[in-house]
Predicted model as a PDB file, atoms N, CA, C, CB and O in Angstrom, pLDDT in the B-factor column:
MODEL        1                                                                  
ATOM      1  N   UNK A   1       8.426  18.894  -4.944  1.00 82.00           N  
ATOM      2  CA  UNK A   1       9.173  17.745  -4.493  1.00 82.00           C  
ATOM      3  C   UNK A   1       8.244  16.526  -4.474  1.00 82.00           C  
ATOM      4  CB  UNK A   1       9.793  18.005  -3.093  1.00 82.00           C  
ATOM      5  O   UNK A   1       7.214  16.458  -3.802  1.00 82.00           O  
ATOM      6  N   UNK A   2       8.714  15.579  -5.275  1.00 93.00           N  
ATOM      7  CA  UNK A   2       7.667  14.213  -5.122  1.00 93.00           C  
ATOM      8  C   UNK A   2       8.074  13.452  -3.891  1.00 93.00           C  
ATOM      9  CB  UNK A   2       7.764  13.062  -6.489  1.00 93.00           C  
ATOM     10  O   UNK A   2       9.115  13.357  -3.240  1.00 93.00           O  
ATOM     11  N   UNK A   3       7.255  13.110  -3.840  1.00 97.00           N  
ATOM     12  CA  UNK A   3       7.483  11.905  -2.599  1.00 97.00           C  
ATOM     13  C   UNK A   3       7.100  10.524  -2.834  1.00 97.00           C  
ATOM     14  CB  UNK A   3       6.657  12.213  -1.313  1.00 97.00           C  
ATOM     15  O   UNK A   3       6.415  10.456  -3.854  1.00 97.00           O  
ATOM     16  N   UNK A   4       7.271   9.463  -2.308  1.00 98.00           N  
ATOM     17  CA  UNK A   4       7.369   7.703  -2.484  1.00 98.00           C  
ATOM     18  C   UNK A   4       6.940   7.767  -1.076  1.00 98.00           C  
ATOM     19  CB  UNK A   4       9.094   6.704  -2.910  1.00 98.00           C  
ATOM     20  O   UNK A   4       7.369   8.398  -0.110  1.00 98.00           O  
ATOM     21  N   UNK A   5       5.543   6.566  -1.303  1.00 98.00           N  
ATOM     22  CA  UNK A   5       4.780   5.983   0.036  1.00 98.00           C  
ATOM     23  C   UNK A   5       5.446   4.563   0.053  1.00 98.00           C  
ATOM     24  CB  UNK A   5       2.884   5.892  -0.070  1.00 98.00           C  
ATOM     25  O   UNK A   5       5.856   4.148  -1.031  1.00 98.00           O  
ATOM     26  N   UNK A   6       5.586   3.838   1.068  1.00 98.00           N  
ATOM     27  CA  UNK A   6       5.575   2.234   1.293  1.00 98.00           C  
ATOM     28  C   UNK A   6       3.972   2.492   2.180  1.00 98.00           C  
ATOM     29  CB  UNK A   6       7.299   1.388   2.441  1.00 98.00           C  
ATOM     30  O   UNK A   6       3.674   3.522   2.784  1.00 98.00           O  
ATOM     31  N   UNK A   7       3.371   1.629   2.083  1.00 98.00           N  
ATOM     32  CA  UNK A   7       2.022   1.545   2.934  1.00 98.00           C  
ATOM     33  C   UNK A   7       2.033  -0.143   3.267  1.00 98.00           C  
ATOM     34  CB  UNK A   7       0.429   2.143   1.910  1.00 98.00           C  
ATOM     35  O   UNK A   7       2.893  -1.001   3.067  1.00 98.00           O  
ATOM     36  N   UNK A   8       0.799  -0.195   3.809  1.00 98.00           N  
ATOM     37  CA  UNK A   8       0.400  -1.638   4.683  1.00 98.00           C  
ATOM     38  C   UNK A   8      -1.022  -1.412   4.440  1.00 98.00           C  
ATOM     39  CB  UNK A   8       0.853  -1.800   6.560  1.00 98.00           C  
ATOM     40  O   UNK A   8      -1.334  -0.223   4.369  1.00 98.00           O  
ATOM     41  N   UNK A   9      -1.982  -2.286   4.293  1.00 98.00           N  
ATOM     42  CA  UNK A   9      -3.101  -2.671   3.788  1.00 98.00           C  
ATOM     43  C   UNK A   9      -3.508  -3.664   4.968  1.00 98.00           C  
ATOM     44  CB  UNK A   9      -2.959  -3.241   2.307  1.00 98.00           C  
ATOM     45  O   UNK A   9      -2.812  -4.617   5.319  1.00 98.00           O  
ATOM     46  N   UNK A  10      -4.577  -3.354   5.460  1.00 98.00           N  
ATOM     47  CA  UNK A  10      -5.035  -5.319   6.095  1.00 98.00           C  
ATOM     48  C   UNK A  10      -6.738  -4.945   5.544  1.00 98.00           C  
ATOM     49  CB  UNK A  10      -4.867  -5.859   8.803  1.00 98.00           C  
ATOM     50  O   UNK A  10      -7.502  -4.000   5.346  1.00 98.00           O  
ATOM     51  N   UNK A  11      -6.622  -6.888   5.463  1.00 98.00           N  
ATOM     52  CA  UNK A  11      -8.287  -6.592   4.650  1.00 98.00           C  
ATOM     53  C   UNK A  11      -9.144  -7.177   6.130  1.00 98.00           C  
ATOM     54  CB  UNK A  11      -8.747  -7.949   2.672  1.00 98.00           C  
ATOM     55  O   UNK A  11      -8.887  -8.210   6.747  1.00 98.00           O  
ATOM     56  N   UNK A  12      -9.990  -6.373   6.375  1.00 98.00           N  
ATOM     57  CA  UNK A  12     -11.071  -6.874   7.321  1.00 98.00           C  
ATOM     58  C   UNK A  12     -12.170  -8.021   6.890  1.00 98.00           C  
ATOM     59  CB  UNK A  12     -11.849  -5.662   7.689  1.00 98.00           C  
ATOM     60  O   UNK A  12     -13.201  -8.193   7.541  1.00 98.00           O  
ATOM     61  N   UNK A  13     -11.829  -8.800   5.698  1.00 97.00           N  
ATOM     62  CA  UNK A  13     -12.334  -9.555   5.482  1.00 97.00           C  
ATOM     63  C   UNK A  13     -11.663 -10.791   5.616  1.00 97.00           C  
ATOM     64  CB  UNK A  13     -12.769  -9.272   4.628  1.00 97.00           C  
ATOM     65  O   UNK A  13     -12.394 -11.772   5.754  1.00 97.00           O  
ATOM     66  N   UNK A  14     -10.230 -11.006   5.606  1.00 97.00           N  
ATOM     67  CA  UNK A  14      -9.115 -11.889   6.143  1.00 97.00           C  
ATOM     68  C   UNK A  14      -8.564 -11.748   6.794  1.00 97.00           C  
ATOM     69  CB  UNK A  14      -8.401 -12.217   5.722  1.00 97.00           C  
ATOM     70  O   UNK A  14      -7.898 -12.664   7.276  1.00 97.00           O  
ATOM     71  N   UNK A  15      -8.492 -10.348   7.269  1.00 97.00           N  
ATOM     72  CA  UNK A  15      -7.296 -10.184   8.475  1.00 97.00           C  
ATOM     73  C   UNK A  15      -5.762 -10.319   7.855  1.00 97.00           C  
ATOM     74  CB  UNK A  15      -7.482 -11.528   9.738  1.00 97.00           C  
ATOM     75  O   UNK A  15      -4.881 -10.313   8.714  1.00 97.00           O  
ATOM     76  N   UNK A  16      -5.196 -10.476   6.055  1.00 97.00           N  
ATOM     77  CA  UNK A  16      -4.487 -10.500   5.751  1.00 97.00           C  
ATOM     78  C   UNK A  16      -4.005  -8.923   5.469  1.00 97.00           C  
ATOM     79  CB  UNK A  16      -4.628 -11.397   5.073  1.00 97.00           C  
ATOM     80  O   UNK A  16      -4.826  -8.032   5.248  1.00 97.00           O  
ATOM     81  N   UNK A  17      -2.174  -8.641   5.515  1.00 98.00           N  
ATOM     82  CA  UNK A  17      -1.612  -7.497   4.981  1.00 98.00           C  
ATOM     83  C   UNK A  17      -1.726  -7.660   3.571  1.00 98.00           C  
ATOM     84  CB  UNK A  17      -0.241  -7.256   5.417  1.00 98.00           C  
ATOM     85  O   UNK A  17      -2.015  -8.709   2.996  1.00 98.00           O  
ATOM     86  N   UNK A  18      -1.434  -6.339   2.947  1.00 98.00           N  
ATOM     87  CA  UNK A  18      -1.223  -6.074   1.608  1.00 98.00           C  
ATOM     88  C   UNK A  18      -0.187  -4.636   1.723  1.00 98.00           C  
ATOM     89  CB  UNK A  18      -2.803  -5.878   0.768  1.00 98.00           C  
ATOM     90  O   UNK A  18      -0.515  -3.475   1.968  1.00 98.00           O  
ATOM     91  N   UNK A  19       1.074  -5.181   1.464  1.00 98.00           N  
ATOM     92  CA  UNK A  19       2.113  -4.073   1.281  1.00 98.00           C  
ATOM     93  C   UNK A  19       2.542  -3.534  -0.064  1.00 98.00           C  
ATOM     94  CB  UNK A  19       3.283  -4.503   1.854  1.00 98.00           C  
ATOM     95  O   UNK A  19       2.497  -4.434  -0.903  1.00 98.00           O  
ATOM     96  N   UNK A  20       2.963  -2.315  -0.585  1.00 98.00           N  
ATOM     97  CA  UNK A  20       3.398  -1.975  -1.457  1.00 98.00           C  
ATOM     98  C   UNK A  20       3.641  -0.817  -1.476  1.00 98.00           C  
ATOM     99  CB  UNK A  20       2.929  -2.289  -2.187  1.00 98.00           C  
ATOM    100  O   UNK A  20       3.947  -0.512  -0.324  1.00 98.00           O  
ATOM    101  N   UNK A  21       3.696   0.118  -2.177  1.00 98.00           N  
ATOM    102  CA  UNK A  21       4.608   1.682  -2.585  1.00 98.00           C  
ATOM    103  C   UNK A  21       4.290   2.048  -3.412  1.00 98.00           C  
ATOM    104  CB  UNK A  21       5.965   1.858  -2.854  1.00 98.00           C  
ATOM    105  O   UNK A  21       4.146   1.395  -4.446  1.00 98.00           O  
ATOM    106  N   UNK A  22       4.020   3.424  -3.250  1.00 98.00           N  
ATOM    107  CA  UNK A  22       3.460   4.112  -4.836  1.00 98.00           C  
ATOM    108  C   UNK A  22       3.569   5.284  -4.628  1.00 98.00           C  
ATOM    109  CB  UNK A  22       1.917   3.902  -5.423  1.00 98.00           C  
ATOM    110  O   UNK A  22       3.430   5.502  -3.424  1.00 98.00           O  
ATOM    111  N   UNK A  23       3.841   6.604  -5.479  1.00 98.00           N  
ATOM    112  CA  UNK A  23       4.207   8.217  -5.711  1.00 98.00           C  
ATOM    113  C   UNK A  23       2.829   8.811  -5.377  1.00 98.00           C  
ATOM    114  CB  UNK A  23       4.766   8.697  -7.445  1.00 98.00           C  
ATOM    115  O   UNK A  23       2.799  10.039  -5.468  1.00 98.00           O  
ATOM    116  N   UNK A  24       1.382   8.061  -4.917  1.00 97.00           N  
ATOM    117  CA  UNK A  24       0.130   8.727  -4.734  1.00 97.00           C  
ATOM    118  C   UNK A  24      -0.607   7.855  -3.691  1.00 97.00           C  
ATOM    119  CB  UNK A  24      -0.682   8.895  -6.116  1.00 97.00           C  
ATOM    120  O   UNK A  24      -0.910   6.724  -4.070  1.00 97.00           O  
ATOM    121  N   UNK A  25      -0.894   8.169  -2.602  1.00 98.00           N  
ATOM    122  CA  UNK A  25      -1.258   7.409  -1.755  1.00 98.00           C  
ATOM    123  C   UNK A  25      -2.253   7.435  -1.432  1.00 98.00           C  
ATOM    124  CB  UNK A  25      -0.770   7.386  -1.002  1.00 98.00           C  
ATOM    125  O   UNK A  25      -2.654   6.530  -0.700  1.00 98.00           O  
ATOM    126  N   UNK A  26      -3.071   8.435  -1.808  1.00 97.00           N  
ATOM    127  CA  UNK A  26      -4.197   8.518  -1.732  1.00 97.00           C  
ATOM    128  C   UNK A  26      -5.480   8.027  -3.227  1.00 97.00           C  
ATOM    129  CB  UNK A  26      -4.092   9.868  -1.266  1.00 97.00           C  
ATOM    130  O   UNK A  26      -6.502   7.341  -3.270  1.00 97.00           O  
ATOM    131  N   UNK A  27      -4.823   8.692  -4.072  1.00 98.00           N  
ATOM    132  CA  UNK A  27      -5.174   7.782  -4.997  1.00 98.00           C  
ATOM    133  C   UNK A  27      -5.063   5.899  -5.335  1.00 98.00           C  
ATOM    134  CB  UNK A  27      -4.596   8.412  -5.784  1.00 98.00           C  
ATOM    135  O   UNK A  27      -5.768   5.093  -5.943  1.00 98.00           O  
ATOM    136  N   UNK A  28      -3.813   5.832  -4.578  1.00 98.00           N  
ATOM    137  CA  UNK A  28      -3.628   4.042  -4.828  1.00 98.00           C  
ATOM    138  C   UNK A  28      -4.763   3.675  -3.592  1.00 98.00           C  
ATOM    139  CB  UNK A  28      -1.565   3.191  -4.414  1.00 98.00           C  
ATOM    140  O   UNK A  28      -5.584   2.788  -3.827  1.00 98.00           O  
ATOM    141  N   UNK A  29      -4.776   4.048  -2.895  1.00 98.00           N  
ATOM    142  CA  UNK A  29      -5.671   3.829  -1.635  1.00 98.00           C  
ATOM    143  C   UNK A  29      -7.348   3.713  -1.665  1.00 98.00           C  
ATOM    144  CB  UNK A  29      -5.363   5.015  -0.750  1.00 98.00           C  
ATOM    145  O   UNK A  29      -8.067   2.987  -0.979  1.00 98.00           O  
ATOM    146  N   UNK A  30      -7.689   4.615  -2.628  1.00 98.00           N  
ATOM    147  CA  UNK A  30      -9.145   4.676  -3.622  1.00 98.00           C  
ATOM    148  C   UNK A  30      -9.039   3.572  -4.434  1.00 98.00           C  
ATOM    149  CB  UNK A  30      -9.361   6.056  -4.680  1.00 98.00           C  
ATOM    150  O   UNK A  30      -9.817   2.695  -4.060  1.00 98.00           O  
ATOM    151  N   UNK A  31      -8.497   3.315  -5.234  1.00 98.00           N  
ATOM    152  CA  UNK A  31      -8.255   2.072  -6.432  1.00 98.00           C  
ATOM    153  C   UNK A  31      -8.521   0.667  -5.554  1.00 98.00           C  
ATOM    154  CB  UNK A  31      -6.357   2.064  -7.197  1.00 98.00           C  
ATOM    155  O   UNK A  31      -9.216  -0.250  -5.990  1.00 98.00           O  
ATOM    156  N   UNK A  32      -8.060   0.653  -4.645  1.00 98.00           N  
ATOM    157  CA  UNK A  32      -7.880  -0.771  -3.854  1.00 98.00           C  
ATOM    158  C   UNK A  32      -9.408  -0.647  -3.252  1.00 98.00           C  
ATOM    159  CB  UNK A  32      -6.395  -0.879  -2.474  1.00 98.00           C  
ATOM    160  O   UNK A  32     -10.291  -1.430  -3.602  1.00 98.00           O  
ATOM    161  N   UNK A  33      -9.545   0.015  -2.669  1.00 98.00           N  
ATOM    162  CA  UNK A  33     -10.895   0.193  -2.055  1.00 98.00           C  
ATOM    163  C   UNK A  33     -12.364   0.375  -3.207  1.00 98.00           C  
ATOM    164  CB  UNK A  33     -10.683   1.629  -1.093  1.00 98.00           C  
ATOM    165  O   UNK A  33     -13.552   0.426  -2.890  1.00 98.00           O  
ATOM    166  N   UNK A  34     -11.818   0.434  -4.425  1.00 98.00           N  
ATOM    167  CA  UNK A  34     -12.646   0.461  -5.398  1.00 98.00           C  
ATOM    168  C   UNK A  34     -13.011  -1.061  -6.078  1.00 98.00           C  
ATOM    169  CB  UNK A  34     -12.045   1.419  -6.322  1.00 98.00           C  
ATOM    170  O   UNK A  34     -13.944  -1.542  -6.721  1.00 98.00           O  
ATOM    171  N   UNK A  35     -11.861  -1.464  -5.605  1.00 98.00           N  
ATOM    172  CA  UNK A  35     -11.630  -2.997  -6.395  1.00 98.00           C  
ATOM    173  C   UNK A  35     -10.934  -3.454  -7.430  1.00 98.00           C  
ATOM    174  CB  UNK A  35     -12.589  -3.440  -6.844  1.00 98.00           C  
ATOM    175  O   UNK A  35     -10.690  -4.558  -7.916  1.00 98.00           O  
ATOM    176  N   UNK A  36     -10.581  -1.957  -7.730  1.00 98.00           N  
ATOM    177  CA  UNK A  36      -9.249  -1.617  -9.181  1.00 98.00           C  
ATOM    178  C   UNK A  36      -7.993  -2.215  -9.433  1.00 98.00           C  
ATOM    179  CB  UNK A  36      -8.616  -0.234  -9.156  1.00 98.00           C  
ATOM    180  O   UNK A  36      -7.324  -2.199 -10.466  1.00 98.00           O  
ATOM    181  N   UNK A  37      -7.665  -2.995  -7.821  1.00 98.00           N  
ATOM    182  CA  UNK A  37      -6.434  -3.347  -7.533  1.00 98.00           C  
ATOM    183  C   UNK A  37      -6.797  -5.195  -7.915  1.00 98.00           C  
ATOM    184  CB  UNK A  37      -5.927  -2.760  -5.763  1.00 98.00           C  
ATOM    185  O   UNK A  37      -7.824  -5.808  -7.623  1.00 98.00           O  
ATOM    186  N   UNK A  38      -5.639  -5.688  -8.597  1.00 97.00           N  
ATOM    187  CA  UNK A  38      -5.810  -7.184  -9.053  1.00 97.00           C  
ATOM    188  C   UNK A  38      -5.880  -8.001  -7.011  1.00 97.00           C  
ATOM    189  CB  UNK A  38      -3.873  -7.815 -10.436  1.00 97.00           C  
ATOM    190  O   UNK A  38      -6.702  -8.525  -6.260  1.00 97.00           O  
ATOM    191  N   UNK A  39      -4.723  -7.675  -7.015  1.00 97.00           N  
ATOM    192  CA  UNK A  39      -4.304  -8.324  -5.581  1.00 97.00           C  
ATOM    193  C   UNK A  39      -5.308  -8.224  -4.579  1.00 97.00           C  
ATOM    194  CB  UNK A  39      -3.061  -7.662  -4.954  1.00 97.00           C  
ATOM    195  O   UNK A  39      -5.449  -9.273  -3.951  1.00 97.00           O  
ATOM    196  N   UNK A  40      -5.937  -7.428  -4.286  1.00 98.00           N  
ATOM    197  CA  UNK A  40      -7.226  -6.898  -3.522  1.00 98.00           C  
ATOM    198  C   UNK A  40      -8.271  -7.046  -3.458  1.00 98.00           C  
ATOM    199  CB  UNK A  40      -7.479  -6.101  -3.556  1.00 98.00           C  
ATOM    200  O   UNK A  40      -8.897  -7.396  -2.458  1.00 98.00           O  
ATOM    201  N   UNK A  41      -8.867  -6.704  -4.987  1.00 97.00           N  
ATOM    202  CA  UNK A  41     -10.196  -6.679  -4.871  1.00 97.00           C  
ATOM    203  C   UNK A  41     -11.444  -7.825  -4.416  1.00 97.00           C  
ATOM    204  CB  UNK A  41     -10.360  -6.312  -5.956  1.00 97.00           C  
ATOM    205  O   UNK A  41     -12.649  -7.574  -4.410  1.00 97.00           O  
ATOM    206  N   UNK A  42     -10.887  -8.965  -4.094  1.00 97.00           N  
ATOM    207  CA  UNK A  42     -11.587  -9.806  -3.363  1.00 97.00           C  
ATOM    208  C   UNK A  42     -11.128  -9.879  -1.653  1.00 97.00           C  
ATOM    209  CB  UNK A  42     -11.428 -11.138  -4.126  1.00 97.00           C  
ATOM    210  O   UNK A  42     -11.484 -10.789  -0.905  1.00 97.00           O  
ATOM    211  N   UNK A  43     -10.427  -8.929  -1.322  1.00 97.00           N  
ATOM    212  CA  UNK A  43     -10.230  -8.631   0.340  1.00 97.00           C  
ATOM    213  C   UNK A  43     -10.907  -7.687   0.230  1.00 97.00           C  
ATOM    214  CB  UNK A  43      -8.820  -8.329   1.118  1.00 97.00           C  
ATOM    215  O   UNK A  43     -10.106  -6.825   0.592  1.00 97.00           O  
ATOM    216  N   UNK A  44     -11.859  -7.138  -0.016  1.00 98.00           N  
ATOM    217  CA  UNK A  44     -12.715  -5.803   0.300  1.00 98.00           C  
ATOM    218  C   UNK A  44     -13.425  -6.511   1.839  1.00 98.00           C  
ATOM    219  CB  UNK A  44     -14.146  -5.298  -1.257  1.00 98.00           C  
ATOM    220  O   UNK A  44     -13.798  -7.658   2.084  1.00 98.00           O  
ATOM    221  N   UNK A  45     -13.403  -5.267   2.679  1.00 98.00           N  
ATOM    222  CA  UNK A  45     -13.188  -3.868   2.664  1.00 98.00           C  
ATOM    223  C   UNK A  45     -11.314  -3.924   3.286  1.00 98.00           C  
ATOM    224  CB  UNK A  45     -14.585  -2.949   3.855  1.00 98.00           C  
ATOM    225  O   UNK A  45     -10.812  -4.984   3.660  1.00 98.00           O  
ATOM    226  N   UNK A  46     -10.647  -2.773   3.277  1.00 98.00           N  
ATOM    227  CA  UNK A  46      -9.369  -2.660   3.286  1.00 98.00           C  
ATOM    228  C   UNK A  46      -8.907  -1.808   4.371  1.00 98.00           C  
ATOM    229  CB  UNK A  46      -8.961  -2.251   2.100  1.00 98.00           C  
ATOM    230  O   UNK A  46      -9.708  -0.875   4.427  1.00 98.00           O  
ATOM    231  N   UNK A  47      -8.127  -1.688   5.143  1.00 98.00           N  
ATOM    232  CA  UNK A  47      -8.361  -0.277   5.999  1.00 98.00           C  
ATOM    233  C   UNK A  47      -6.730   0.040   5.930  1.00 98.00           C  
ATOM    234  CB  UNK A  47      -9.163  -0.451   7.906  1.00 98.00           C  
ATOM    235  O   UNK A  47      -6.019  -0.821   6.449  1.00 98.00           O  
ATOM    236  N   UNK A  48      -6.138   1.068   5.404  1.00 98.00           N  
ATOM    237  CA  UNK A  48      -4.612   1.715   5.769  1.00 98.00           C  
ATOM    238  C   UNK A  48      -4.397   1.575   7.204  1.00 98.00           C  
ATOM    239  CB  UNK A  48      -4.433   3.389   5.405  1.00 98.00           C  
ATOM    240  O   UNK A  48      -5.196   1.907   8.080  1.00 98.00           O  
ATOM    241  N   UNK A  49      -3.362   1.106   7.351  1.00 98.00           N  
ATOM    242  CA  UNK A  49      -2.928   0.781   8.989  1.00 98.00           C  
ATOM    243  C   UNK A  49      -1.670   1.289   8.788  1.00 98.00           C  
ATOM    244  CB  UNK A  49      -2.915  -0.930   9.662  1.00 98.00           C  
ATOM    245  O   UNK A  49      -1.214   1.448   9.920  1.00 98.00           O  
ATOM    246  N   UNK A  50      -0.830   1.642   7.956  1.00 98.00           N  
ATOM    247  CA  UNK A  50       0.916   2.335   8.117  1.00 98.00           C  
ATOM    248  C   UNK A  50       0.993   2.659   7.029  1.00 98.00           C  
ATOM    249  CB  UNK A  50       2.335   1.440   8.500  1.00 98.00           C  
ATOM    250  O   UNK A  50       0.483   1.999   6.124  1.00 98.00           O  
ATOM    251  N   UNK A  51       1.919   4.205   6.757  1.00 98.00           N  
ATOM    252  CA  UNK A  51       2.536   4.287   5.677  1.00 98.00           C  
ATOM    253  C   UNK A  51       3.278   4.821   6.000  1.00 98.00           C  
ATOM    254  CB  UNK A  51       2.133   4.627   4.733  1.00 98.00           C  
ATOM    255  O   UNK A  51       3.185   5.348   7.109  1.00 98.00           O  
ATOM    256  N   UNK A  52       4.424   4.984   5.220  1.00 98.00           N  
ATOM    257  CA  UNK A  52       6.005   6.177   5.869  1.00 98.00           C  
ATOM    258  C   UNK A  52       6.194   7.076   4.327  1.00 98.00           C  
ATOM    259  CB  UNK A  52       8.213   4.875   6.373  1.00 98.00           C  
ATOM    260  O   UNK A  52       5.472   6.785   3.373  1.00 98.00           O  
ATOM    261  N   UNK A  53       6.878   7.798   4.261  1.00 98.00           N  
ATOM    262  CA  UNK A  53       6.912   9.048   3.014  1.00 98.00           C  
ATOM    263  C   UNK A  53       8.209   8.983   2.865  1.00 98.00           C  
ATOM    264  CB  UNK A  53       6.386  10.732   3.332  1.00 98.00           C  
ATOM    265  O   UNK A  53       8.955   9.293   3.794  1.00 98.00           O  
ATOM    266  N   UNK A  54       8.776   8.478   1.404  1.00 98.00           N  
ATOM    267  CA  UNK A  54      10.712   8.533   1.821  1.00 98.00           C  
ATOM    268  C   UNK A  54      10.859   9.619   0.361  1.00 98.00           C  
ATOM    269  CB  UNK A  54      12.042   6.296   1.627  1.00 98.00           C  
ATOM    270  O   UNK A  54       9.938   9.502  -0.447  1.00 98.00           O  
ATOM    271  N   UNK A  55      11.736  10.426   0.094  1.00 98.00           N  
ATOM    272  CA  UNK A  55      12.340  11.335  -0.657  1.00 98.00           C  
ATOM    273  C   UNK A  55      12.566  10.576  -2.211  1.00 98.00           C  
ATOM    274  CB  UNK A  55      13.716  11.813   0.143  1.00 98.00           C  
ATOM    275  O   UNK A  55      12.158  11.122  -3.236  1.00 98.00           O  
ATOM    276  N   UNK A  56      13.503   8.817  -2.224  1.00 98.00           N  
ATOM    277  CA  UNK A  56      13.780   8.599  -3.141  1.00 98.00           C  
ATOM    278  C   UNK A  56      13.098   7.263  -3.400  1.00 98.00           C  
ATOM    279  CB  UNK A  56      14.986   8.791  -3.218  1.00 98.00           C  
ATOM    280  O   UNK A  56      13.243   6.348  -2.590  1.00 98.00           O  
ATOM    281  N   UNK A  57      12.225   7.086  -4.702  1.00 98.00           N  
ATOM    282  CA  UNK A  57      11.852   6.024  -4.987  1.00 98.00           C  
ATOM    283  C   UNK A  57      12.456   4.709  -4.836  1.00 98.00           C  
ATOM    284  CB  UNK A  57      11.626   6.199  -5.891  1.00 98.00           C  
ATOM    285  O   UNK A  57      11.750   3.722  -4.628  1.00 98.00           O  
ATOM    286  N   UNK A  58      13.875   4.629  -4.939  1.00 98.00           N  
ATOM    287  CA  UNK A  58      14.356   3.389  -4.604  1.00 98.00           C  
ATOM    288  C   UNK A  58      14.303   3.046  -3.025  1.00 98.00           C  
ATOM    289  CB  UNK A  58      15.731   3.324  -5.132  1.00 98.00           C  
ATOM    290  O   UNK A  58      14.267   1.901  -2.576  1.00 98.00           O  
ATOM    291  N   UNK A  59      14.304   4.162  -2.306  1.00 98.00           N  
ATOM    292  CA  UNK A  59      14.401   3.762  -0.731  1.00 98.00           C  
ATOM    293  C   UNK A  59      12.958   3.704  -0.373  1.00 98.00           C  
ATOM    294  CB  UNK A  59      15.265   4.910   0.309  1.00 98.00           C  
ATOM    295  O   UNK A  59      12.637   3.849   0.806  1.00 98.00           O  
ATOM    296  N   UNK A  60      12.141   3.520  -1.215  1.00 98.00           N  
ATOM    297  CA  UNK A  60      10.123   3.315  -0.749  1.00 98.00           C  
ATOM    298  C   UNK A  60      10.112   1.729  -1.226  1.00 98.00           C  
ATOM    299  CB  UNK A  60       8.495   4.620  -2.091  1.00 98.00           C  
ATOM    300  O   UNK A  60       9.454   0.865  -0.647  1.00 98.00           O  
ATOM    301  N   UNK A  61      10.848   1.523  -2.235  1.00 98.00           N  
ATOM    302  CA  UNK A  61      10.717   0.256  -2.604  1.00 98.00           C  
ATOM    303  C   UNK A  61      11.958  -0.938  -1.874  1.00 98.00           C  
ATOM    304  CB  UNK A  61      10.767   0.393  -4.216  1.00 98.00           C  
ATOM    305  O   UNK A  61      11.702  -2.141  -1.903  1.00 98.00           O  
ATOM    306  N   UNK A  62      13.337  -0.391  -1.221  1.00 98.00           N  
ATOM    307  CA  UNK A  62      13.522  -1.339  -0.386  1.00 98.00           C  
ATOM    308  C   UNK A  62      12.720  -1.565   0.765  1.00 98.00           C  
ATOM    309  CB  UNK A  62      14.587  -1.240  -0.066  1.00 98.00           C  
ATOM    310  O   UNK A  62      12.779  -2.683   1.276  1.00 98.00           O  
ATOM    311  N   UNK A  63      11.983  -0.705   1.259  1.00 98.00           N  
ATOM    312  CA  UNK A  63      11.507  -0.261   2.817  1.00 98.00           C  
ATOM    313  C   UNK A  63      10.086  -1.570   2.238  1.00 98.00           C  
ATOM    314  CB  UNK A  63      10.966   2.150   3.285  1.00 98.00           C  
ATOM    315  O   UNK A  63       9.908  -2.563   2.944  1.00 98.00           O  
ATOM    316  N   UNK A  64       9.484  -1.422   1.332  1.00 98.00           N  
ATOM    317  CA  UNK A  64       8.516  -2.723   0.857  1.00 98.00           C  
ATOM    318  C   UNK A  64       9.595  -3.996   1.325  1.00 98.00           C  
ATOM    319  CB  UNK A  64       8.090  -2.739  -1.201  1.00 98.00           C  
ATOM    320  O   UNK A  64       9.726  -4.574   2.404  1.00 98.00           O  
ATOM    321  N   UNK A  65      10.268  -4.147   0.067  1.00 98.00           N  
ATOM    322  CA  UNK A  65      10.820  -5.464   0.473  1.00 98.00           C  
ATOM    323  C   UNK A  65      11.156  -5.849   1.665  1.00 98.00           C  
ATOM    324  CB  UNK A  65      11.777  -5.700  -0.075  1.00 98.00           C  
ATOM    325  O   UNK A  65      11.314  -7.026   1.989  1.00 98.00           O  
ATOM    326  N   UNK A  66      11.332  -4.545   2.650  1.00 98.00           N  
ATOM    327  CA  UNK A  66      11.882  -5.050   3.680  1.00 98.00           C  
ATOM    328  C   UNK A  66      10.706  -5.652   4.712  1.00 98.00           C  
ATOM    329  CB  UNK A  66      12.772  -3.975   4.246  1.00 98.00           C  
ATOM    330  O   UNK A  66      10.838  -6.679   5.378  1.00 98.00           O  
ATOM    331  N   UNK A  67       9.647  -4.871   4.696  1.00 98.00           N  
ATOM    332  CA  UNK A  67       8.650  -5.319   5.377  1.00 98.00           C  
ATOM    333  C   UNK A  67       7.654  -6.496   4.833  1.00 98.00           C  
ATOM    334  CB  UNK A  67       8.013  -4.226   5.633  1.00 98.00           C  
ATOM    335  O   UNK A  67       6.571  -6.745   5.362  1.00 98.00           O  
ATOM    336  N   UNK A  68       8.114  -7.092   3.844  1.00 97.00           N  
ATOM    337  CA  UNK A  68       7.846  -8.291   3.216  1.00 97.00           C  
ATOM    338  C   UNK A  68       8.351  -9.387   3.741  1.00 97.00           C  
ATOM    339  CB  UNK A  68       8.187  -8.277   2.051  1.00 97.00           C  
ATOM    340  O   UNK A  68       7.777 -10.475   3.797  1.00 97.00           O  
ATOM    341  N   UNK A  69       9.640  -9.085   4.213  1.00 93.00           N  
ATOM    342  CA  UNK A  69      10.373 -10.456   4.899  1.00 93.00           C  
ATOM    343  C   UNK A  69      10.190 -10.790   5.723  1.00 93.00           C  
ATOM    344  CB  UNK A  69      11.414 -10.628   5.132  1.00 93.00           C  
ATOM    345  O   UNK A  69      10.779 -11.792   6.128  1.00 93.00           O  
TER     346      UNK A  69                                                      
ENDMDL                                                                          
END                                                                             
């Protein structure tokens, strides 16, 4: 059974969020912290502060938008 993350990002270097969703959360979570990520890699260092696990990819990606607004 796959699963869909929404997560939350804050960079300890701005104190800014970084939200988004992805089928590997641990891997997207390495990438950002690697510097791999466009959006990111100048907020290094990064720390996971929330993620939730939803069943269907479309409901990981409203649950983003929603916490965007």
């Amino acid at each position: 059974m796959s699963m869909f993350y929404t997560y939350v990002l804050i960079s300890l270097k701005d104190d800014n969020l970084y939200i988004g969703w992805i089928d590997d959360l641990e891997e997207r979570f390495k990438k950002h912290c690697d510097g791999k990520v466009t959006a990111t890699k100048n907020r290094l260092p990064l720390k996971l502060v929330y993620y939730e696990a939803c069943l269907e990819k479309e409901k990981a990606i409203a649950r983003e938008k929603q916490l965007k607004t």
